[in-house]
N, C-alpha and C positions, 0 to 999 in steps of 0.2 A: 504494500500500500504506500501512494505516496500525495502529494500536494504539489497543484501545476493552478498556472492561472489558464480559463477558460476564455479568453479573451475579455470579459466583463469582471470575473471577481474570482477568487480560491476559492479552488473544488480540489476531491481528492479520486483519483482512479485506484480500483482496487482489482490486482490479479487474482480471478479465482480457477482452480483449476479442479478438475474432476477425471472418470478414469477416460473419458468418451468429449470432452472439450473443455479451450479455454477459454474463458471470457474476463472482460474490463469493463466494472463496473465503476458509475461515476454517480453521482447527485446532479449533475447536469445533464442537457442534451446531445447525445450526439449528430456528427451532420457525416454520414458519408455518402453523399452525392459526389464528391470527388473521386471515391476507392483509393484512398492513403491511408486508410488506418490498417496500422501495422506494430510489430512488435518486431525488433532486432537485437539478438542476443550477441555481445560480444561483437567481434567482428564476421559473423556470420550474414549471409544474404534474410534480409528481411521478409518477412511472412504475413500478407498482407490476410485481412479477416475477409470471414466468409460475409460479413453483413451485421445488421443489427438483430436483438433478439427485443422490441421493446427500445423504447428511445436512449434509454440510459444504459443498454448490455450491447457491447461489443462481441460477437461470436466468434471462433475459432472454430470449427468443426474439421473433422476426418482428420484426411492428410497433414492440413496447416497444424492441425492439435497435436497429432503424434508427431511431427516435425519440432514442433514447439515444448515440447517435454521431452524430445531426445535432449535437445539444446539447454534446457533447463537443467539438466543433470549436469553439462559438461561445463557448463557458463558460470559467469561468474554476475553479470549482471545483461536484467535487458533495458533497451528503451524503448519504451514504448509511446510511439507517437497518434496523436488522437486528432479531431476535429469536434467544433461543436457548435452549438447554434445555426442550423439550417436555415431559419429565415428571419435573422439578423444579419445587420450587412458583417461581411466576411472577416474575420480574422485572424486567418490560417491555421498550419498546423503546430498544437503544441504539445510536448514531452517531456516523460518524466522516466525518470529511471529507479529500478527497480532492482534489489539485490537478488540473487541466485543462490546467496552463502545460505546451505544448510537446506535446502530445495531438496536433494537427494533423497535426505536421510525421513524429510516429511512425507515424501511422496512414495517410500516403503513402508515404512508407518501405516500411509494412506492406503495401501496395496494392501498390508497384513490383515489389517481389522477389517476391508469389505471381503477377506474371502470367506 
């Protein structure tokens, strides 16, 4: 979780991950009518989202999510970059970053307890 300005005021986007997607949740809107919202781990090629799930959830689904959780294992930090307010005049994209330390060891954790 972290705190990025939204073009208008502080808002916080929150990485959640699960065993089938990932998503970015915010308290604000998102806008992707451009298709740049994305997440880049480290120096790796960025993994643009499948779409919205709901104004304020960014999805990740299939490929992009398991792409996205190989990375989260090896990385060390992502950033993830957002858009928001669709029908306010435009403010571009803004990003926040996010650490990776200790990702591994939650997301066997997370693995042990749903079996």
């Amino acid at each position: 979780k972290g705190s990025l300005s939204d073009g208008y005021q502080k808002t916080s986007a929150q990485v959640r991950v699960t065993a089938t997607e990932v998503r970015v949740v915010s308290e604000s809107t998102f806008d992707d009518t451009k298709g740049d919202l994305q997440i880049q781990v480290d120096k790796n090629e960025a993994v643009k989202a499948d779409g919205l799930d709901g104004p304020k959830t960014v999805i990740f689904k299939g490929a992009a999510a398991a792409s996205l959780v190989t990375q989260f294992k090896a990385g060390l930090k992502a950033n993830v970059t957002l858009r928001f307010w669709p029908t306010w005049p435009e403010t571009g994209t803004h990003s926040v970053v996010v650490s990776l330390i200790g990702f591994t060891k939650s997301w066997d954790e997370m693995q042990a307890s749903c079996r």
